[in-house]
N, C-alpha and C positions, 0 to 999 in steps of 0.2 A: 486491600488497596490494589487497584489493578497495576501489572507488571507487562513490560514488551520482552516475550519470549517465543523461542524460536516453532512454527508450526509442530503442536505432536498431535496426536490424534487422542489424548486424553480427556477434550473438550469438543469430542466428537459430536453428542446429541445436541448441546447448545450450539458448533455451528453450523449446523441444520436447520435449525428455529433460526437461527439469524439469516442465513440464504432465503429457507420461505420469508421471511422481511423484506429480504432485497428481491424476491421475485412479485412478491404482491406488489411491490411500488414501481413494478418492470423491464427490471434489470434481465438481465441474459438475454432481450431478444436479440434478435438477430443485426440490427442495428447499434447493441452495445458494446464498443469499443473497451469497457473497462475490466482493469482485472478481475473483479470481480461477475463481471460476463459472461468473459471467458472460461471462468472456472464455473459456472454453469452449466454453459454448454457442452462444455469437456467433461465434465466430471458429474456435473448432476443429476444422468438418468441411474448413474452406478452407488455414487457413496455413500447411500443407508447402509449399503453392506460393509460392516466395520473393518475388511482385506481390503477392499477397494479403496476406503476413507483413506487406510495407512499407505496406499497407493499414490495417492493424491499429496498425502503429508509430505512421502520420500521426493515426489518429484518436486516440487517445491522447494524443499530442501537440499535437491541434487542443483539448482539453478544457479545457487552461490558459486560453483565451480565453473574453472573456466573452460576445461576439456566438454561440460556438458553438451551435447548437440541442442541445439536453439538456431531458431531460423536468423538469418544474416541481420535482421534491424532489432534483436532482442540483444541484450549484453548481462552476463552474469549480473543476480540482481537476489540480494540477501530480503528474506520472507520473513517478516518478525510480526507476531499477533499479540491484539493488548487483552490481557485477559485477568479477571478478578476471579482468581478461586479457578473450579471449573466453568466458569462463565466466559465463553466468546465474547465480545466486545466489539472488536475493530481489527484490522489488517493495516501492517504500514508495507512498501518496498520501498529498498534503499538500491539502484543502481548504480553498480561498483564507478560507472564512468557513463557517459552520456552516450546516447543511442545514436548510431550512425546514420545518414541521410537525412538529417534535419527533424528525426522524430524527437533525439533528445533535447533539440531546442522547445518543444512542442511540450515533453513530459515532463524534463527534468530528471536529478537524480530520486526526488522520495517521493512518492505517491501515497495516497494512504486513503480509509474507508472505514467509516464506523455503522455498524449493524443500526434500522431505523430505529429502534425503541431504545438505544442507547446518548443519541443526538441530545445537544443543547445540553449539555450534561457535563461539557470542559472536556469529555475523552477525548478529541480531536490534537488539541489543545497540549494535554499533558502527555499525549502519546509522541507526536513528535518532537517535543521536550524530549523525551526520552530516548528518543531515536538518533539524535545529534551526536552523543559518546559513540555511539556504533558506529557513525557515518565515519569520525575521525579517525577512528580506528580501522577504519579501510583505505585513510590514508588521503581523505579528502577533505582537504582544511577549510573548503567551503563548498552547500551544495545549494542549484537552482531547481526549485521550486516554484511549478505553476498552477493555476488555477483560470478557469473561465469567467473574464472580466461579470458575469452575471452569479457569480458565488459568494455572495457575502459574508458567510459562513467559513468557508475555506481560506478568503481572504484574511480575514481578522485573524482564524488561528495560525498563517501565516508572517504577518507583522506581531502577534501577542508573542511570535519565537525568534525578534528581530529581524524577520524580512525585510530587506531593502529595496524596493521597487527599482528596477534596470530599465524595462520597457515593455511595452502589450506588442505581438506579435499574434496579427491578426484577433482573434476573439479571445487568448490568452495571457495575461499578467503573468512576466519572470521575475519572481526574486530572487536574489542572492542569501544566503543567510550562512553567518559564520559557523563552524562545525563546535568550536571551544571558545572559551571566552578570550580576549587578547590582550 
């Protein structure tokens, strides 16, 4: 049963096969905005090499912190991966607090990313289910979550975890969604 636990590098070769997933469908060009992008392009000509992979884990893992240097519109931001066994699966982030300069209206606090050959398969779904204790426990009794009014996908497992639609902000849907139950 897959679990949201914190990036290690002991699911190293599966996610590798899951990044070539997300690069065969296009992800990391240069025009992709997404974390998973960026962790492309940053990390991707290096991480076969298993010092590097754990490179990448630690830094990741250093972002939860608030001392960590990060450029001025990034905000400590907890890295939890869904993972069945040694199986990669999925990426969620939980942003401790909303990104300054109207990106966190934009992003939100949780983002999340499931590997292509795992889609349509609920992990979206039951991963951010899972990620809502974490949120609360960062002390955020509710977090906003967006999505691209053209994601139908992302939408649904956003209301199937009671999303409350707030309002579309340019080409993006904000929900609201409570962190624990009330």
């Amino acid at each position: 049963m897959p679990v949201l636990i914190p990036p290690t590098a002991d699911v190293h070769a599966s996610y590798l096969r899951a990044m070539d997933e997300h690069i065969a469908e296009g992800r990391g060009e240069p025009g992709d905005g997404s974390n998973v992008g960026q962790y492309i392009r940053q990390f991707g000509p290096v991480w076969s090499a298993r010092p590097e992979f754990e490179r990448f884990v630690g830094s990741l893992r250093a972002q939860e912190l608030e001392d960590t240097p990060r450029p001025a519109t990034y905000v400590p931001t907890t890295s939890l991966w869904w993972v069945d066994g040694d199986e990669y699966l999925g990426r969620l982030g939980i942003r401790h607090r909303l990104a300054p300069g109207g990106m966190g209206e934009r992003n939100g606090h949780i983002g999340y990313d499931v590997r292509p050959s795992a889609r349509r398969k609920g992990h979206a779904t039951a991963m951010l289910a899972a990620a809502l204790p974490f949120a609360a426990a960062l002390g955020l009794p509710q977090v906003l979550i967006t999505c691209d009014d053209t994601n139908d996908a992302s939408r649904r497992t956003i209301e199937r975890n009671g999303g409350v639609l707030h309002d579309k902000l340019d080409e993006k849907l904000r929900y609201w969604i409570l962190t624990s139950p009330s």
